[in-house]
C-alpha positions in Angstrom: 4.2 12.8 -9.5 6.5 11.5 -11.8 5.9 13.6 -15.7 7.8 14.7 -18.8 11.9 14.0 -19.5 12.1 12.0 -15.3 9.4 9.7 -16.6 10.7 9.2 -20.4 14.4 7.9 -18.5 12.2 5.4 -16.3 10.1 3.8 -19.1 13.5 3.8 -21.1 15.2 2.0 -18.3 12.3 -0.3 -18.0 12.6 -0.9 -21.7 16.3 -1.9 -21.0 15.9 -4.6 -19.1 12.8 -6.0 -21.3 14.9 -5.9 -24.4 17.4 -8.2 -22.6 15.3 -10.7 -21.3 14.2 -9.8 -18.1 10.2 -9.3 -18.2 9.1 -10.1 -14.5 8.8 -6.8 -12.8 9.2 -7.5 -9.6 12.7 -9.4 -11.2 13.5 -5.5 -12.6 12.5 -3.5 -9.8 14.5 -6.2 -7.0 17.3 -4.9 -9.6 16.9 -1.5 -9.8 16.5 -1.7 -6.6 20.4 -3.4 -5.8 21.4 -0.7 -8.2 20.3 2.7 -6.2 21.4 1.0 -3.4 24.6 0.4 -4.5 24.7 4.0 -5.8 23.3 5.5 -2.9 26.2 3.5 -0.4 28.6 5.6 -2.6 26.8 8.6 -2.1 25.9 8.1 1.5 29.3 7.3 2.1 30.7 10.9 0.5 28.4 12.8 2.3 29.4 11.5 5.7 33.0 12.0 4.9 32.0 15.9 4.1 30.3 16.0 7.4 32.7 14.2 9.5 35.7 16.4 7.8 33.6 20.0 8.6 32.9 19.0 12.5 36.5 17.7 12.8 35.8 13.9 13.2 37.3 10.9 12.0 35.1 9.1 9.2 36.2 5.6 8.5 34.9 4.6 5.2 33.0 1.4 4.3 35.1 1.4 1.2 38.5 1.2 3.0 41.9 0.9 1.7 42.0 -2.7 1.6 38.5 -5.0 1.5 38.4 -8.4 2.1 35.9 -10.6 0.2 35.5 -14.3 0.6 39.8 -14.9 0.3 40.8 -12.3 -2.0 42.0 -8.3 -1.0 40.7 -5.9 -3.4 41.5 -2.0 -3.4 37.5 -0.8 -1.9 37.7 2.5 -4.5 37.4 -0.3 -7.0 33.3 -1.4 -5.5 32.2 2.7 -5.5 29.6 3.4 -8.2 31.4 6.7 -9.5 34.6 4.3 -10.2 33.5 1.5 -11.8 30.5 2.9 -13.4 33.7 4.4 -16.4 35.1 1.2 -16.6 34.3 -1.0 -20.2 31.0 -3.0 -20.0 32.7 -6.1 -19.8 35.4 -5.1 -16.9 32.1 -3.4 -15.2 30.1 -6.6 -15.3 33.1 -8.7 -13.6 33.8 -5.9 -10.7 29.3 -5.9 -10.1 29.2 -9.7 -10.5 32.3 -11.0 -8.9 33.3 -8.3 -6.2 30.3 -5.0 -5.6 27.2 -8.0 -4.9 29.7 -10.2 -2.8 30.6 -6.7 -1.1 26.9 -6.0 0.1 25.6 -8.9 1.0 28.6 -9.2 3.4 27.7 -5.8 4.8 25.3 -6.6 7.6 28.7 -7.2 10.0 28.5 -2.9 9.5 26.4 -1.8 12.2 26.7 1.8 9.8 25.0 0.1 7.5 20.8 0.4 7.4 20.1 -1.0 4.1 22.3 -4.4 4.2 20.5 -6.8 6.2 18.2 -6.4 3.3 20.5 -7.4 0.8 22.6 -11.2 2.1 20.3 -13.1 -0.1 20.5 -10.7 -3.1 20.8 -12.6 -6.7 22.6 -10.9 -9.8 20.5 -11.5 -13.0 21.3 -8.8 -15.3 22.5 -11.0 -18.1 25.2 -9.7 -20.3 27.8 -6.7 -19.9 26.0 -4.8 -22.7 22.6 -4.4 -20.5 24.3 -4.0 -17.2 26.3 -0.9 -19.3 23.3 0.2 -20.6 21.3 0.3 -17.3 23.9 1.7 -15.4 24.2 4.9 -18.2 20.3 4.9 -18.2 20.3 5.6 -13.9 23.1 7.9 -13.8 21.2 10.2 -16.2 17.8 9.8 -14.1 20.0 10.3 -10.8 21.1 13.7 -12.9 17.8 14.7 -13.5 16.6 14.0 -9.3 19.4 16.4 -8.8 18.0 18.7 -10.7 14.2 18.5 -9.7 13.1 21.4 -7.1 10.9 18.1 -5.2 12.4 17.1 -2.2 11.0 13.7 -2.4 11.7 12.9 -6.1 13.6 9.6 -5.2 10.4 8.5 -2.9 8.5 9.3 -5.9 10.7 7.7 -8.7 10.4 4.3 -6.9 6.9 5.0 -6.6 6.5 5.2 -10.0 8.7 1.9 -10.5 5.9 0.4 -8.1 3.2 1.3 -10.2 5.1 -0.7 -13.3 3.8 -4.4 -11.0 0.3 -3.3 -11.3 0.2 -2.1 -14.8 2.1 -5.2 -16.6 -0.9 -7.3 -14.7 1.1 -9.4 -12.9 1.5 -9.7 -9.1 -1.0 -7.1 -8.9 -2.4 -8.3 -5.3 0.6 -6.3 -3.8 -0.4 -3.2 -4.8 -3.2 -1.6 -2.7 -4.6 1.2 -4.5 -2.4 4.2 -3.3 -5.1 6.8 -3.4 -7.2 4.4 -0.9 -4.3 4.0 1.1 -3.9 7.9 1.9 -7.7 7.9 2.4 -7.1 5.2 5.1 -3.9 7.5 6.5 -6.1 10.6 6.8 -8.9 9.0 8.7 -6.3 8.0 11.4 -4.3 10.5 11.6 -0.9 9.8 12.6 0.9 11.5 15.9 5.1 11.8 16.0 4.7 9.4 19.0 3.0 5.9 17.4 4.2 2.7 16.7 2.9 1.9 13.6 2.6 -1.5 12.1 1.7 -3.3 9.0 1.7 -6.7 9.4 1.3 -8.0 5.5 3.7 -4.7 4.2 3.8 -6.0 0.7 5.6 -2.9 -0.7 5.6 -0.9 2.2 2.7 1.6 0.9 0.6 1.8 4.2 3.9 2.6 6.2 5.4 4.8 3.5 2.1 7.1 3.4 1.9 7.6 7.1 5.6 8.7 6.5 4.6 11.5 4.2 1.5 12.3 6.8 3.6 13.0 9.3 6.2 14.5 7.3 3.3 17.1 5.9 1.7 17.5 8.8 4.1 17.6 12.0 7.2 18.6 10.5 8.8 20.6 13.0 7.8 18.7 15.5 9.5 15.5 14.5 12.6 16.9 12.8 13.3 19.9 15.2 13.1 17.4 18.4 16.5 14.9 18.5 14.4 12.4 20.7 11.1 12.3 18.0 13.3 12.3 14.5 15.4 9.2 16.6 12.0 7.7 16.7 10.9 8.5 13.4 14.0 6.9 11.6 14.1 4.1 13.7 11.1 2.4 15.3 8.4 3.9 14.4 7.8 1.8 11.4 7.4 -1.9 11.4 6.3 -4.3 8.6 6.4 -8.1 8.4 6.0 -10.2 4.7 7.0 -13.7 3.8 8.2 -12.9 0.9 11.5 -12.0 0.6 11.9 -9.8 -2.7 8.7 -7.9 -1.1 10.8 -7.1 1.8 13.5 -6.4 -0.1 11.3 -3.4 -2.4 9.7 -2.7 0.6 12.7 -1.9 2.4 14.0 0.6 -0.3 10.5 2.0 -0.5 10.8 3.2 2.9 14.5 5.0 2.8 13.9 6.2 -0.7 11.4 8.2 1.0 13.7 9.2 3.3 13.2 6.8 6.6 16.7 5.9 7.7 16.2 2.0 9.5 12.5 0.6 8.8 11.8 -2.2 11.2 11.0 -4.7 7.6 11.9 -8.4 8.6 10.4 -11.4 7.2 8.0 -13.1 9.4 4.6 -14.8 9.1 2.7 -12.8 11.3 -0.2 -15.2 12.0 2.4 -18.4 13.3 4.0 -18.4 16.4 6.8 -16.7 15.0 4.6 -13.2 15.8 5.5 -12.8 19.6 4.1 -9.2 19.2 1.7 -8.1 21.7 0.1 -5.0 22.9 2.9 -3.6 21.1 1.6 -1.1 18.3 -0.4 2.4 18.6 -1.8 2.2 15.3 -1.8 -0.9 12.5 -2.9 0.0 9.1 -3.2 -3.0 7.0 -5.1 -5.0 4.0 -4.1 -8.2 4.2 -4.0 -11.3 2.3 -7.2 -13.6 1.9 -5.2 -16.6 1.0 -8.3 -19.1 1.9 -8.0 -20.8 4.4 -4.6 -22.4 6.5 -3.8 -25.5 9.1 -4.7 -25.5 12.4 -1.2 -26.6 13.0 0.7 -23.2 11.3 -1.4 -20.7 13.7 -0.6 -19.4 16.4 -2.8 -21.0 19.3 -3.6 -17.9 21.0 -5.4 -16.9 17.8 -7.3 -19.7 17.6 -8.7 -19.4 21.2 -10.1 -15.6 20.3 -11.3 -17.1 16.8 -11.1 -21.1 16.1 -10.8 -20.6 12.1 -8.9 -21.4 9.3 -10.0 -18.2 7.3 -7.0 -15.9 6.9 -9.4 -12.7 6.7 -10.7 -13.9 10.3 -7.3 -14.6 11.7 -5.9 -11.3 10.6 -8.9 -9.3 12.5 -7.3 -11.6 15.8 -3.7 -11.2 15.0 -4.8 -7.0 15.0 -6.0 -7.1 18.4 -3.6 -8.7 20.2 -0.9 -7.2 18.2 -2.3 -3.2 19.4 -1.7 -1.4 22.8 -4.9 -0.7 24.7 -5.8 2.4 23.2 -4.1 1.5 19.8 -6.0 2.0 16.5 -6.6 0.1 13.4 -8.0 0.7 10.1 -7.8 -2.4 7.7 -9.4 -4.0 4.7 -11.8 -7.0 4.8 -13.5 -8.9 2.1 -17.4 -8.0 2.5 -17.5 -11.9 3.4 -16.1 -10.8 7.1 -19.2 -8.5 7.4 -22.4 -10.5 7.3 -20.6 -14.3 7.4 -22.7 -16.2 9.1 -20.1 -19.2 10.4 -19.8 -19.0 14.6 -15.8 -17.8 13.8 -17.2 -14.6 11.7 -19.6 -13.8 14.4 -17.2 -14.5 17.4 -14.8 -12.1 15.8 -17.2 -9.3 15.1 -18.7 -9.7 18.3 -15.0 -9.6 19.9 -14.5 -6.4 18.5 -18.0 -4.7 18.8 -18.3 -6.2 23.1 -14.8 -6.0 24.0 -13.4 -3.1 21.8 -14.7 -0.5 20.6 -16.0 -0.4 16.8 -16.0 3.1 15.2 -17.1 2.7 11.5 -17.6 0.6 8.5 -16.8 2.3 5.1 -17.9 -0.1 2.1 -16.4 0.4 -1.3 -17.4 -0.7 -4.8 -16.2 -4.0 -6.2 -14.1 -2.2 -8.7 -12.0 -0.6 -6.2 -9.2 -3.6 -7.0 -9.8 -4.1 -10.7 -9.1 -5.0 -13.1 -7.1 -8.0 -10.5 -9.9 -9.0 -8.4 -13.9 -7.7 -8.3 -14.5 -8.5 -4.7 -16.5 -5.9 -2.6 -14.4 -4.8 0.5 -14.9 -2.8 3.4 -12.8 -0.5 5.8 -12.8 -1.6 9.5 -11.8 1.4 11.8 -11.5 0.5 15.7 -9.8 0.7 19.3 -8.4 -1.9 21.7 -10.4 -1.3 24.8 -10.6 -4.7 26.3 -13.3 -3.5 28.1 -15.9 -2.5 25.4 -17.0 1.3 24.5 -19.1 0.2 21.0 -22.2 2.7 21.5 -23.0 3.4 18.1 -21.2 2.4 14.2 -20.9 4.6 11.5 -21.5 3.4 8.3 -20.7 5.0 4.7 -21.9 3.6 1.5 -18.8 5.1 -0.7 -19.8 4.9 -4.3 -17.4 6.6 -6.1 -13.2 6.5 -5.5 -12.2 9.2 -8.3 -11.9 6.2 -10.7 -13.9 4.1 -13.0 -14.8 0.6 -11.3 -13.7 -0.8 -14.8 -11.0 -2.7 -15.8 -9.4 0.1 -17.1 -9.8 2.4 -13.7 -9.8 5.7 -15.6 -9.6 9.4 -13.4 -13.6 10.4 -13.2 -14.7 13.3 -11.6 -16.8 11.4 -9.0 -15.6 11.1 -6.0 -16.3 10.1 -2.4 -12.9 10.1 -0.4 -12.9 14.2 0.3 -16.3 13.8 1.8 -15.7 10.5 3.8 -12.4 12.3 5.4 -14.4 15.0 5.8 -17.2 13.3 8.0 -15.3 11.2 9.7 -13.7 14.0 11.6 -17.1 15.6 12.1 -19.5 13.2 13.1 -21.3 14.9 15.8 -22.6 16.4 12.0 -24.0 13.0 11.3 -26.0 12.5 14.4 -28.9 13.1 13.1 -28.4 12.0 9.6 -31.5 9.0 8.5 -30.1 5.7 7.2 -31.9 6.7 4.0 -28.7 8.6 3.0 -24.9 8.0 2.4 -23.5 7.8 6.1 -25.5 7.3 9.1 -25.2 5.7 12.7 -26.3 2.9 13.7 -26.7 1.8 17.4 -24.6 -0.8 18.8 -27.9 -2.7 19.9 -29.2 -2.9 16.7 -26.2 -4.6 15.7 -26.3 -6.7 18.3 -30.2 -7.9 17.0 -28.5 -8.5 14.2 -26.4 -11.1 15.0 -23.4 -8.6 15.0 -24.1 -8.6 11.0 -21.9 -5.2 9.6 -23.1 -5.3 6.3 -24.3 -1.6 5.1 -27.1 -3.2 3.0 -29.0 -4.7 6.6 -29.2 -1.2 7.8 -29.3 1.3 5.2 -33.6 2.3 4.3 -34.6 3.0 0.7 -36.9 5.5 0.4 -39.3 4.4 -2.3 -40.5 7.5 -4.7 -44.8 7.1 -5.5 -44.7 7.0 -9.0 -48.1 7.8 -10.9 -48.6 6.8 -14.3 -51.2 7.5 -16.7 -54.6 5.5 -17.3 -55.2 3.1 -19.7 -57.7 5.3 -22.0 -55.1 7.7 -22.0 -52.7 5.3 -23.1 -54.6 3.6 -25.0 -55.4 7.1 -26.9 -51.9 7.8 -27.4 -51.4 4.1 -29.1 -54.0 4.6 -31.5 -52.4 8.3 -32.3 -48.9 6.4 -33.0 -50.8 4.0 -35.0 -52.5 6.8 -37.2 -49.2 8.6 -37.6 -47.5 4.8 -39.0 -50.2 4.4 -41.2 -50.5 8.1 -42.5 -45.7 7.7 -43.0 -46.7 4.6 -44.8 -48.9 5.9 -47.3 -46.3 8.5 -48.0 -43.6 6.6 -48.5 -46.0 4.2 -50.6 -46.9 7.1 -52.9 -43.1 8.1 -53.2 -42.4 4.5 -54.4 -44.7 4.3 -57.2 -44.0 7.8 -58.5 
C-alpha cells in the first residue's frame, strides 16, 4: 500500500506529464514504464558486475566499451541512467531520443536480456527536454525513497499504484479487474509451486501477478530454497496473451516489478488459430473480454465444433477447456448472460462443462462490483477438466457485499462477503446441509440438469416468506378517527393563537 511522502512523488510525477501535454494514462504509464526499465537495466547491470566480481567470473556488460546503433559507435557509459540522468535537459533529451530508445529496442539480440522483447516497438513521446528533466529528477527521488522503504515489494506496489491511476481518470477502465476480487479468486484456488498458470486476456497482468504474491506468501521456502522450483517460478510458470500491445507492454513490467524474472507475456489472440495451446495449463484464472460477438471466419474451428457461437463470453468458456490439462483448474468471470442464456450455444457450453467436467461452484456478485465502468451482474465459474464428468453437486453463493459500495463512487464499507466465501469454500462438507433459503447451498447436479443446465442463483435459491399479521379494520379504523381528533383539537389551537 502505497501512503504518505512515496505516494505525494507519484501524484507529482503524474502531474508532470499532465502539465506537458500528455493526459492518456495508459500513454504515461507505457512511459514510466520505458523509464524504470531503463533505470532498472543500469541497475541490473551493476549488480551482476558485483556478483560476477565476488565469485570470480567474468561479467561482460550490456553497456560495453563501444555500442553500435543503427551506423554510428557510441561510448555505452553514455546510455546508463546514472550518466546521463546529470547531463543538461536538452543534451539528456538527445542521448534518450536519439541513442538510450534506439539501444533497447535493439536489445532482444541479448539473450541476458528479459525485459527487451517487450520494448522493439517502444515510441518516445515525452515532448520537450524540460519534462523529460523534470520526470527523470521526479523518479530518481521516488527510486530514493523505494530504497528507503523496509517493504520488500515496494516497486510491485509502486506500479500498482500507477495501475490504479487507468481506473480512476475513467478511461480504459475495462482493464482493470477489481484487485481485491482478483485475490478473492487467487485464494479460492489456491496456487501450488508446481502449476502452469495462464491468463489468456492478461490485460495488466493482475490475475498472474496475485498468484505471484500467493505463492510468494504462502510457499516461500519451498519455491526459493529449491534451484529446480524458483527456475520454474521465474520462467514458465506464468503465461499471459493480449492483443494489445501497450497492455503487454505494462503487463510485462507488472510482472518483474514484482519480482518475476521472464513472464511468458506475448501478444496473441487467444480465440484464432493463432492459440495452438492445448492441455497445456494446471490452473487459468481469467475475466475476459465480452467484445459481442466475432466472425465465424477469425475462430478457431476447434472452438466452434465444442460451441458453434459468435459470442466472445461462450468462446472463452471453450478456449478454457481445451487450453487446461486434465486435472487443471479454472476460476473465471462471466456475464450473468452465460448463466441462464437460453440459445443452444449457452446450453451446449454449460452442459459441456457440467457432463464432461466437473462443475464446482457458482459465486454471483452484485452489478456494482465493476462500477462506476459497466453495471453488469457477473458471476465466478470454478471447475476441473475431467473429460469424463464428475459434476455431482454445485455450490452456489449469493455474495452481496465486496467491502465496497456498489455505487459509482465504490467507497470502503464494512460489509463484506469475500472472508466468508474463502472461508466456505474450503469447508464445504460445512455446507452440506445448509437449505437453499440461505447464502450458499448445494445444488444437485440433476436438478440442474431439469433445468436445462440453467446456473442462475435466482432458479434455485427458496425465499422463505415471513406471515405477517396486521391489525383489523375497527382497530384501524379507531386509530384514524384518534388522528383525526388530535388534527382538529392542533387546529383549534393554532386558530386561537392566530386571532390572539
Amino acid at each position: 500500500m502505497i501512503t504518505g511522502e512515496l505516494k505525494n512523488k507519484i501524484d507529482s510525477l503524474w502531474d508532470i506529464f499532465a502539465s506537458g501535454g500528455l493526459v492518456n494514462p495508459l500513454d504515461v504509464i507505457e512511459q514510466i514504464t520505458y523509464l524504470m526499465f531503463i533505470h532498472d537495466l543500469d541497475e541490473t547491470d551493476n549488480l551482476r558486475a558485483k556478483e560476477s566480481a565476488m565469485l570470480g567470473l567474468p561479467h561482460k556488460s550490456i553497456f560495453a566499451e563501444v555500442v553500435e546503433i543503427g551506423d554510428r559507435k557510441i561510448d555505452g557509459n553514455q546510455l546508463k541512467w546514472t550518466t546521463f540522468h546529470d547531463f543538461p535537459a536538452g543534451q539528456m533529451y538527445s542521448v534518450m531520443q536519439e541513442w538510450v530508445f534506439p539501444f533497447i529496442k535493439n536489445l532482444h539480440a541479448d539473450k541476458d536480456s528479459a525485459y527487451s522483447k517487450y520494448m522493439d516497438d517502444a515510441i518516445f513521446k515525452i515532448p520537450t527536454p524540460l519534462v523529460l528533466d523534470k520526470v527523470i529528477t521526479s523518479l530518481d527521488g521516488i527510486y530514493e525513497l523505494m530504497k528507503k522503504s523496509n517493504d520488500a515489494d515496494v516497486k510491485g506496489d509502486v506500479y500498482e499504484y500507477l495501475l490504479n491511476k487507468i481506473a480512476q481518470s475513467g478511461l480504459n477502465g475495462q482493464f482493470r479487474t477489481p484487485r481485491h476480487i482478483i485475490k478473492m479468486m487467487v485464494e479460492l484456488m489456491q496456487p501450488k509451486p508446481d502449476e502452469v498458470i495462464c491468463d489468456p486476456a492478461c490485460g495488466t497482468s493482475g490475475f498472474l501477478v496475485a498468484a505471484g504474491e500467493y505463492l510468494r506468501e504462502n510457499h516461500k521456502e519451498e519455491i526459493f530454497f529449491n534451484r529446480q522450483k524458483k527456475d520454474h517460478y521465474m520462467n514458465s510458470m506464468f503465461f499471459g496473451y493480449d492483443m494489445d500491445r501497450t497492455m503487454l507492454r505494462i503487463g510485462a513490467m507488472n510482472m518483474m516489478t514484482h519480482g518475476i524474472d521472464s513472464p511468458f507475456i506475448e501478444y496473441r489472440d487467444s480465440l484464432s488459430d493463432q492459440n495452438a495451446d492445448r492441455s497445456k495449463y494446471s490452473l487459468i484464472l481469467a475475466n475476459p473480454p465480452f467484445k459481442g460477438s466475432l466472425d465465424y471466419d477469425i475462430v478457431s474451428a476447434d472452438l466452434l465444433k465444442m460451441c458453434k457461437t459468435k459470442k466472445t463470453e461462450l468462446l472463452f468458456l471453450a478456449l478454457f477447456l481445451r487450453m487446461l490439462r486434465v486435472g487443471g483448474r479454472c476460476a473465471c468471470i462471466v456475464p450473468d448472460g452465460v448463466l441462464f442464456g437460453s440459445s443452444t450455444a449457452h446450453k451446449a457450453i454449460r452442459k459441456e462443462i457440467i457432463e464432461n467436467n466437473r462443475l464446482e461452484a457458482v459465486i454471483s456478485m452484485p452489478s456494482g462490483v465493476f462500477k462506476p465502468y459497466a453495471g453488469v451482474s457477473t458471476a465466478i465459474l470454478i471447475f476441473t477438466k475431467t473429460e469424463h464428468g464428475g459434476t455431482d453437486k454445485v455450490w452456489f453463493y449469493d455474495m452481496k457485499a465486496d467491502g465496497f459500495s456498489l455505487d459509482d463512487k465504490r467507497s470502503p464499507v464494512a460489509e463484506n462477503d469475500i472472508p466468508d466465501i474463502i472461508e466456505r469454500f474450503h469447508n464445504l462438507d460445512k455446507d452440506a446441509d445448509r437449505a437453499k433459503t440461505e447464502q450458499s447451498f448445494f445444488v444437485d447436479k440433476q436438478d440442474i440438469v431439469n433445468n436445462d443446465y440453467d446456473l442462475s442463483i435466482n432458479k434455485y435459491k427458496e425465499t422463505e416468506y415471513v406471515p405477517v399479521e396486521y391489525p383489523s379494520t375497527t382497530e384501524i379504523m379507531t386509530d384514524l378517527h384518534e388522528l383525526e381528533m388530535e388534527i382538529t383539537k392542533g387546529l383549534s389551537e393554532l386558530e386561537e393563537l392566530i386571532n390572539e
